[in-house]
N, C-alpha and C positions, 0 to 999 in steps of 0.2 A: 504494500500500500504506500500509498506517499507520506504518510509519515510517519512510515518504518514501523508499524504495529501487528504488520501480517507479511505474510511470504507465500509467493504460488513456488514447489520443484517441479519438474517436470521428468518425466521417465519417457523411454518411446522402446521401441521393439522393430527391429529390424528383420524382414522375410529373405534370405537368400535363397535362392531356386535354381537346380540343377538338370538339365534333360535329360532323362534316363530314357531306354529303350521304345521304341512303339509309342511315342507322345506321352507318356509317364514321366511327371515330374516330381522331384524328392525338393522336401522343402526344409528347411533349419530355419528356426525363429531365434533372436539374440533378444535376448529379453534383460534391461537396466532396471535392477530394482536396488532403492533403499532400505535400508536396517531401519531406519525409525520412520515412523508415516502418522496420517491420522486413522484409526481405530475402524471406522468405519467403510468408507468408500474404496481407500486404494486398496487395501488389501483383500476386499472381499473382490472386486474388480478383477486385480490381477490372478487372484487364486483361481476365479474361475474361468481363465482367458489361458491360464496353464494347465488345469484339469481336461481342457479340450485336446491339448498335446498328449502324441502317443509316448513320447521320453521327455522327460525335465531331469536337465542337469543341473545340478547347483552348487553352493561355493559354499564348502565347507571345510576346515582342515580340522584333522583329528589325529589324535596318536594313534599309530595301528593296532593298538592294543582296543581302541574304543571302536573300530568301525567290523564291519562283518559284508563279506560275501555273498551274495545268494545263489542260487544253481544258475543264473542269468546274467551272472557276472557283475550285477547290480552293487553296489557300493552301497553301504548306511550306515547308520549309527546305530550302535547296540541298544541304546540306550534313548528314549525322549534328550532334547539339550533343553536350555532353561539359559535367558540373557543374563548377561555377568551382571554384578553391582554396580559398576561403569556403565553400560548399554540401560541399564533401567534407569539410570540419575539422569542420562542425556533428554532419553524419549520424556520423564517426568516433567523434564526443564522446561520441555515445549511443550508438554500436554498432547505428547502422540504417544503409539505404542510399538511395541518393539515385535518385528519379525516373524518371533518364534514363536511370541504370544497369540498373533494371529494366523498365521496360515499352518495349514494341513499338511507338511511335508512325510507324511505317513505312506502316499499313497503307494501302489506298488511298479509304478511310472515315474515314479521317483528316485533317481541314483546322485551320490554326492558326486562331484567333476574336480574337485582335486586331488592333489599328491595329499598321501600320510605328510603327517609336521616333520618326522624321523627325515624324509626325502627332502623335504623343503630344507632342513638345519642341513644335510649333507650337501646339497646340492649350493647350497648359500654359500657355507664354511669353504668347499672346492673355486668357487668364482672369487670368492673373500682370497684366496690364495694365491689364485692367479692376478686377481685383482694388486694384492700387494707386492708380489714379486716384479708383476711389471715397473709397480711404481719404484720400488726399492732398485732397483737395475736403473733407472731414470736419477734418483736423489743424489749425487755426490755424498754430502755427511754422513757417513752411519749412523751418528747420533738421530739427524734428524727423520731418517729410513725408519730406524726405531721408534721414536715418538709418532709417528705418522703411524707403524700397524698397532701400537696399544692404542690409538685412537681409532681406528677402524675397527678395533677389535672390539673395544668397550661400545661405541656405537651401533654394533649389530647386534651383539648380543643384549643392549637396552630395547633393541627398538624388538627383540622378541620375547624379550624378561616380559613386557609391557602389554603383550597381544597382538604387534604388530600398531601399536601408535606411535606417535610420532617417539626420536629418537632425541638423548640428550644433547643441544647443542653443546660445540667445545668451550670452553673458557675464555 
């Protein structure tokens, strides 16, 4: 609003379409959805605009210890999730609701679309390496080669300690 009292976000949903055989066309929808909304409209909207899809992938990471298989290769959670103390102080701040409070991710059209956390830290920690080896081949000082990966190193590992928020800037 114009004086800063309200806010419209906006999501959209993308159709990409492929020609298969004999005029058969295969379709993928990219679907932008927010963690916190208002309670009522977007979320029952989008739930039932994903329940029409024959697959919904979604963005989840979990330890492999939390997630389970099913004979269709399907990815889940063992377990119901439930938003952190962080995620429910956000949604509260603005009088929306959060996610997991409202939609149905139960259904059996439903598979998570990420890597376990375990693949996310390895594959991090592997680019983090490369990452500082190039830099370190670049730094003349060793001193400063040094300070450079305890700061890269404390930096990633904040920004996962965290949940993936923002990370602590340097000093």
């Amino acid at each position: 609003s114009a004086d800063g009292s309200s806010f419209e976000l906006s999501t959209c949903t993308v159709t990409l379409e492929r020609s298969l055989a004999e005029g058969e066309v295969e379709e993928v929808k990219l679907a932008s959805v927010i963690h916190v909304a208002d309670a009522g409209g977007y979320y029952a909207i989008l739930q039932e605009r994903l329940d029409a899809c024959d697959r919904v992938l979604y963005e989840l990471v979990l330890p492999r210890a939390e997630r389970e298989v099913d004979s269709e290769g399907r990815v889940r959670p063992q377990s119901a999730r439930a938003p952190t103390d962080q995620q429910m102080f956000l949604a509260r701040e603005f009088g929306l609701a959060h996610q997991l409070q409202e939609m149905n991710f139960s259904s059996q059209k439903w598979t998570v679309g990420d890597l376990d956390l375990e693949s996310i830290r390895e594959l991090s920690a592997r680019a983090r390496e490369e990452m500082q080896e190039g830099y370190s081949q670049g730094v003349a000082d060793p001193l400063l080669a040094r300070a450079a990966r305890t700061l890269a190193d404390d930096a990633v590992q904040d920004w996962y300690d965290t949940g993936g928020g923002s990370a602590s800037a340097p000093p």
